[in-house]
C-alpha positions in Angstrom: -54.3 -19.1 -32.6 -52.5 -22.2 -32.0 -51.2 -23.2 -28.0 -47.9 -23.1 -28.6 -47.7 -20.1 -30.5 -47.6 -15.8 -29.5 -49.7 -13.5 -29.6 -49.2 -11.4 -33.1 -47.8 -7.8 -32.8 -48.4 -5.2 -35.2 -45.5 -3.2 -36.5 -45.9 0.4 -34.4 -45.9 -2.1 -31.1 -42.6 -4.0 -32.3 -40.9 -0.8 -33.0 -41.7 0.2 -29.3 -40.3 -3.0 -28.0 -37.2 -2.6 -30.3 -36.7 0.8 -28.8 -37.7 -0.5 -25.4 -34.4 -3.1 -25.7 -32.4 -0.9 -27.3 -32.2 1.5 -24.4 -31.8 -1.0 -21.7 -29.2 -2.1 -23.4 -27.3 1.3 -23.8 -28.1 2.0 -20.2 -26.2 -1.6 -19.2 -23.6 -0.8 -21.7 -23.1 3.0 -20.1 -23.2 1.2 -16.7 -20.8 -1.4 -17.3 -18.3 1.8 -19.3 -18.6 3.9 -16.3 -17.8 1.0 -13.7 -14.9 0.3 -16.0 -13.3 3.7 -16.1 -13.5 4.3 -12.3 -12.1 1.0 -11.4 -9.3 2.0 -14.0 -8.6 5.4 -12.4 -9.0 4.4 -8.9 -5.6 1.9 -10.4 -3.8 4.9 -11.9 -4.5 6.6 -8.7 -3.0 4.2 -6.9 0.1 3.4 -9.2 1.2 7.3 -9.1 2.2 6.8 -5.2 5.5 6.8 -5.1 8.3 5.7 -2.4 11.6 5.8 -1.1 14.2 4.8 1.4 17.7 6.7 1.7 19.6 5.1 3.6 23.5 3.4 4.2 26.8 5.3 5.5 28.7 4.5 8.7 25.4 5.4 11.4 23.5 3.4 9.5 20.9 6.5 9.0 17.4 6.2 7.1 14.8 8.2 5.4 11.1 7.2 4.4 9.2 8.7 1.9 5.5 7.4 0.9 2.9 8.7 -1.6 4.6 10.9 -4.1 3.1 11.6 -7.3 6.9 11.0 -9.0 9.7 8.7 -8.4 11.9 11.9 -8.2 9.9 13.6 -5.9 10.2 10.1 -3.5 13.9 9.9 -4.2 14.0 13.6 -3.0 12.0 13.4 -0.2 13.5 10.6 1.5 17.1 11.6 0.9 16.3 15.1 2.7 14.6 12.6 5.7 17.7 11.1 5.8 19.1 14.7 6.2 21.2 14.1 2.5 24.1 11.8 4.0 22.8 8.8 2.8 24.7 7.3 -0.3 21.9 4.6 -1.3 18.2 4.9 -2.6 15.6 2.4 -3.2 12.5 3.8 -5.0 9.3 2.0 -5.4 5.7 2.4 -6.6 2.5 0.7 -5.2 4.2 -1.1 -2.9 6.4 -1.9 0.3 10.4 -1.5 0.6 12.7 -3.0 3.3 16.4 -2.7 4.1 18.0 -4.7 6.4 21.7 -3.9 7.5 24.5 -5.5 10.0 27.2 -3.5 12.1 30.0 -3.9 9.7 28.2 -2.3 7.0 26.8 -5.1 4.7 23.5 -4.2 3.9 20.3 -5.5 1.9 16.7 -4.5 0.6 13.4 -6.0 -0.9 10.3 -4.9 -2.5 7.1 -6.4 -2.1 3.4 -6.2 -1.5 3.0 -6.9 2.0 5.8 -5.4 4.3 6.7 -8.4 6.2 7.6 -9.9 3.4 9.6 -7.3 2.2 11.3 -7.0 5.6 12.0 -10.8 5.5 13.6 -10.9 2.2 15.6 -7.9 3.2 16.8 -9.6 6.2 17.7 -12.8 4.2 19.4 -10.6 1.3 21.4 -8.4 4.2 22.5 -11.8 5.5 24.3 -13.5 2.9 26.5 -10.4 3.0 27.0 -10.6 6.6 25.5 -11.9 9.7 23.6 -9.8 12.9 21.3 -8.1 10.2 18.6 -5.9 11.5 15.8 -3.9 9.4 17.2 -0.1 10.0 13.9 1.1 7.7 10.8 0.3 6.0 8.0 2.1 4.2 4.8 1.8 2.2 2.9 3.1 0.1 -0.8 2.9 -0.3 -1.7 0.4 -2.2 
């Protein structure tokens, strides 16, 4: 047998080390499936969660809803929060909502990941309508 070279197999030990291989490799490939479908329905799960923020009218009233399986069921649940006087909705999913309004009725809103930033941007929406802007509401779901 030369240095460089293997020892020779017979054909009953190859077909052992072929089967060997070929489970490992379904067992990664199973592995790697698996990991791949619960990271996938862990995102599904999370996209379902619904929100919403009633809000608007003359006393500036608000209602929050977070974590609904259905944009109408947010919608809903925030408008009966807001005890149904509230003309406006903002519906959202996997994410934060912000409105912002000002004494004489100009209002504004954002959506974003993080809630601050949805609170700023509804502040700086609310005040190029009008000035003395406040966040009246906020809400997020989980994300």
């Amino acid at each position: 047998m030369d240095a460089g070279r293997g020892r020779r197999i017979d054909a009953a030990e190859a077909r052992s080390m072929i089967r060997t291989a070929t489970r490992t490799a379904a067992r990664t490939a199973l592995a790697a499936l698996a990991a791949a479908l619960l990271a996938t329905a862990a995102d599904a799960q999370t996209a379902n969660k619904w929100g919403a923020i009633a809000f608007g009218g003359p006393d500036r009233k608000a209602g929050t809803a977070v974590d609904y399986p259905s944009a109408s069921e947010a919608r809903q649940a925030a408008l009966d929060a807001c005890g149904g006087a509230c003309p406006q909705t903002i519906v959202f999913v996997a994410n934060c909502a912000a409105v912002a309004e000002n004494p004489s009725g100009a209002s504004g809103w954002a959506k974003n990941r993080w809630r601050d930033r949805a609170r700023s941007r509804a502040l700086s929406a609310c005040a190029q309508r009008g000035p003395a802007c406040t966040v009246t509401a906020w809400a997020c779901t989980t994300h």
